[in-house]
C-alpha positions in Angstrom: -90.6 83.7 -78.4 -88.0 82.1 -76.0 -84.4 81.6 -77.2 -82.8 78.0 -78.0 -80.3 77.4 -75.3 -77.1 76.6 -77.1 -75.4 74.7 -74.3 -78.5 73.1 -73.6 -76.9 69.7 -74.1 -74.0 70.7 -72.5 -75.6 71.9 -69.5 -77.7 68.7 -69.2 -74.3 65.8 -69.4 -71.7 68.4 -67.0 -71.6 69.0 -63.6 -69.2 72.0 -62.7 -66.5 70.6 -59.6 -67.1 72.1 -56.4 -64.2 73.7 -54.7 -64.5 73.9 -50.9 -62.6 73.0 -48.2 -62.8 69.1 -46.2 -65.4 68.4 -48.4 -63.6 68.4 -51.8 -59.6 67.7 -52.6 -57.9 70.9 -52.8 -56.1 69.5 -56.0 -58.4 67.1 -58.1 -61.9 68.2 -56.6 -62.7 64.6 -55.7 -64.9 64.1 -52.7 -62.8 63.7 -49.8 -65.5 63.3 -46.7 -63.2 65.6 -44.3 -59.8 65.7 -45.5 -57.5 68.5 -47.1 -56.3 66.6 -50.4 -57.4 63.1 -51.4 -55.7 59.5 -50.8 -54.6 59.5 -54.1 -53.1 62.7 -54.4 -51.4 62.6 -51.1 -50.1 59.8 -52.3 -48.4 61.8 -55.2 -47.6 63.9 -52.8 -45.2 62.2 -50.8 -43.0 60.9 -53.8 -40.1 63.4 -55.3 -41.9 63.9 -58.6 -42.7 67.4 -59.5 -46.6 67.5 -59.6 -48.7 70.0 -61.3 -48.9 73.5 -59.6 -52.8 73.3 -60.4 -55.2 71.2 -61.2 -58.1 72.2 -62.9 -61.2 69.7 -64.2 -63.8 71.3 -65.9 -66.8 68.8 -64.7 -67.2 65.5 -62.3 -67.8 62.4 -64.5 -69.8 59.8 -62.7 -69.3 56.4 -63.6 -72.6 55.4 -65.3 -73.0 58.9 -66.3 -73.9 60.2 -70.0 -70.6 62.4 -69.1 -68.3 59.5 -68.9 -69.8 57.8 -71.4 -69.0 60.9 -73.5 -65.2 60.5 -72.0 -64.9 57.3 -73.7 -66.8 57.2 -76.6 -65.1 60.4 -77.9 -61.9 58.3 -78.9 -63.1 54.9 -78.8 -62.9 53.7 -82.5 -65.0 50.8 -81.6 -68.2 53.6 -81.2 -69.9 54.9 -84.3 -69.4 57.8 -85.9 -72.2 59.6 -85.0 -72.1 58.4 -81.3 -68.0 59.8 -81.6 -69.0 63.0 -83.2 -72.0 63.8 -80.7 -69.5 62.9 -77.6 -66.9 65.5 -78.7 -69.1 68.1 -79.8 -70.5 68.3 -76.2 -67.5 67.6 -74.6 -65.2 70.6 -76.7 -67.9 72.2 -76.4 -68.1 72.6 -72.4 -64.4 72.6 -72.6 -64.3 75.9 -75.1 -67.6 77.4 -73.1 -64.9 77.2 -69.9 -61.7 78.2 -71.3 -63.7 81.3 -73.2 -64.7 82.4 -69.7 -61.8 81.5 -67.6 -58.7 81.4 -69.8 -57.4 84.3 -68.2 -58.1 82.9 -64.7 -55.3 80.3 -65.7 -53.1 82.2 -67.6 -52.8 84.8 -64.6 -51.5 82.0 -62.2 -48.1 83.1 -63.5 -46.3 86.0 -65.0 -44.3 83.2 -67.2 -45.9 82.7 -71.2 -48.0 80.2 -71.6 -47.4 77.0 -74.1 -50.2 74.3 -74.9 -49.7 70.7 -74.7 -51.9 67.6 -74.2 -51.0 63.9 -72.6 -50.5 61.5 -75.1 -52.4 58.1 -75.2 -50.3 55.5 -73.5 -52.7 52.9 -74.9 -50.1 52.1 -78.5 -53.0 54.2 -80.8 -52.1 54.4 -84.6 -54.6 57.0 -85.5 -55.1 60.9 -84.8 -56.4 61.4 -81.1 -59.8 63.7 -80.5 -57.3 65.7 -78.6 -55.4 67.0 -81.5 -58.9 69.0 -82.0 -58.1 70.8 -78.7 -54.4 71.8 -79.8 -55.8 72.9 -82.5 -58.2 75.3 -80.7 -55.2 76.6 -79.6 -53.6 76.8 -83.1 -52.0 80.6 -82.6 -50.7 79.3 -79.1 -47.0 78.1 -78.5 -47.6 74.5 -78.2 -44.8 71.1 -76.7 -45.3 67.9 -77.9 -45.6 65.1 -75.1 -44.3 61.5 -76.6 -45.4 58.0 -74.7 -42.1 56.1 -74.1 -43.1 53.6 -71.7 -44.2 49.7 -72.3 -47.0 48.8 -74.5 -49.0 47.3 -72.5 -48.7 48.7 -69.1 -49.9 46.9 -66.2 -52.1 47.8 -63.1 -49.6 48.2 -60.6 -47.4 50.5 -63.8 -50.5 52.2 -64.2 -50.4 53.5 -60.3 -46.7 54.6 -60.7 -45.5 58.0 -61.5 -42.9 57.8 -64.7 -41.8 61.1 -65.8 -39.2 58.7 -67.4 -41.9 57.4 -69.9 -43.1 60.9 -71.7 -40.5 62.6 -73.6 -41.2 66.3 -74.3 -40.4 68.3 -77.5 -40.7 72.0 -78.1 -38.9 74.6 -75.6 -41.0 74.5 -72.0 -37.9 76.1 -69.9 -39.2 79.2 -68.1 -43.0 78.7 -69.6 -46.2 78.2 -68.4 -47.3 75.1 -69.5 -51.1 74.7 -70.2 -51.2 70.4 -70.0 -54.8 69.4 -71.3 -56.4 65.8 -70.8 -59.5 64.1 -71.1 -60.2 62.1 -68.0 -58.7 61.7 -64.1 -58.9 59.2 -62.3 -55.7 58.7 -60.2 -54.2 61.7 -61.7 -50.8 59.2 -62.6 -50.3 59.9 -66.3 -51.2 63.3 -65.8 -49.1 64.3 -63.3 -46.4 62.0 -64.5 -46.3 64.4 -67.3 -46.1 66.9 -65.3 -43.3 66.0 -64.0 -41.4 65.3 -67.2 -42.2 69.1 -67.9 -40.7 70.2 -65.2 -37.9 68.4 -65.3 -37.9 69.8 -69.5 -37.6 73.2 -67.4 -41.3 74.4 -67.3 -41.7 77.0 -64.5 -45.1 76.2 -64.0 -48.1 73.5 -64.9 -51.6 73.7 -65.1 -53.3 70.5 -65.5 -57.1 71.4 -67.3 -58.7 68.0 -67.4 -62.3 67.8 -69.3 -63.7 65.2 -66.7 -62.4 64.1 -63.2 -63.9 60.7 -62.4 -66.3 59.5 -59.6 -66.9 56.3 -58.6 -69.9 55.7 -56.0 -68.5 52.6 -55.1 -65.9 54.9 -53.0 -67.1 56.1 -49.6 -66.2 59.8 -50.4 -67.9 60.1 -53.9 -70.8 57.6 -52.5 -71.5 60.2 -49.6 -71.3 63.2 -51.5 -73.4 62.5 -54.3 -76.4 61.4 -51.6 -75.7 64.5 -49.9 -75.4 67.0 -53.1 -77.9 67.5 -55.7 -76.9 66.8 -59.0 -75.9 70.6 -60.7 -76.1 71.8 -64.6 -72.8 72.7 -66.2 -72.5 76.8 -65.7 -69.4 77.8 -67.6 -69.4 80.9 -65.7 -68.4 79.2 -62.9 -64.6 79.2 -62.7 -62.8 75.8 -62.4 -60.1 77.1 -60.5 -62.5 78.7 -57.4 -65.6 76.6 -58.1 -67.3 80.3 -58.2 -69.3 82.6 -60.8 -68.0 85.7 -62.3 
């Protein structure tokens, strides 16, 4: 008798990064069709913010894909219940089958202690985010708490900027490793934007762990590489931070 596959689901809607050089960004992962780092993070690159030391998404979300589909319907009130649920049991799920695996990978990055802390919705939301489930995996953890600041309604051109200024950090960072979890990057803006407001808090080092890093085939780079590379299951034995097994 053959044994259920409990990350079945899971292995079916993920798709581990790939880490390797000229063909993926050597921060976000994104496709990058001969290039060290991506336009958008070379971009970041050449402002003054302090960015994230690391960068670490735990699958590719293709637009169209049940994966991004998860990425939104997890904390979109406007789904159903059951549609919610089923989103975040699959995506906490790959999230926890990763970290269980590869915690330490991150945690050895730096000698500093690690405290948890996850980017808060700049969207104006009144109700409990999905992400509180995830500081709550970490509930014997140190953890910060990251506080939206900026406009209410941010426009496009805002949402391009980098604004430490606009996320306001409480809990003691100076000297720590932070551990900065969020759900979905795109640009990378709010993300590392909170990044540097830690920093600037005193954290000695951030790891960004993202649960989905977004690819849009409209893009040259993402349109080439997902002709070129077949479409992988999600292995959480494959560490996000090498892109390899162990």
């Amino acid at each position: 008798m053959s044994v259920p596959d409990g990350l079945a689901q899971i292995r079916s809607t993920f798709w581990n990064p790939e880490r390797s050089p000229t063909v993926t960004c050597a921060t976000c992962t994104a496709p990058v069709d001969g290039y060290a780092v991506c336009f958008q993070c070379r971009t970041q690159y050449e402002t003054s913010v302090q960015l994230a030391d690391n960068v670490v998404p735990i699958s590719y979300a293709v637009k169209g894909s049940q994966a991004m589909s998860d990425l939104y319907q997890y904390k979109d009130l406007r789904a159903s219940h059951d549609h919610r649920v089923r989103a975040q049991d699959r995506i906490f799920g790959a999230f926890y089958a990763s970290m269980s695996d590869h915690l330490a990978c991150i945690a050895g990055l730096s000698a500093r202690p690690i405290i948890v802390a996850t980017v808060p919705s700049t969207g104006g939301r009144t109700t409990a985010h999905p992400l509180d489930e995830v500081r709550r995996m970490f509930g014997g953890w140190d953890q910060a708490l990251l506080t939206f600041m900026g406009p209410h309604a941010l426009s496009r051109d805002q949402r391009r900027q980098l604004q430490p200024s606009w996320f306001q950090v409480q809990g003691e960072v100076r000297g720590r490793h932070v551990l900065l979890i969020d759900d979905t990057w795109v640009s990378g803006v709010h993300v590392q934007s909170c990044a540097g407001a830690l920093k600037q808090a005193g954290a000695t080092n951030v790891t960004a762990v993202t649960f989905g890093r977004y690819l849009d085939p409209a893009f040259p780079p993402p349109r080439n590489y997902l002709a070129s590379h077949r479409l992988r299951t999600f292995d959480p034995e494959i560490c996000p931070l090498t892109g390899t097994a162990h």
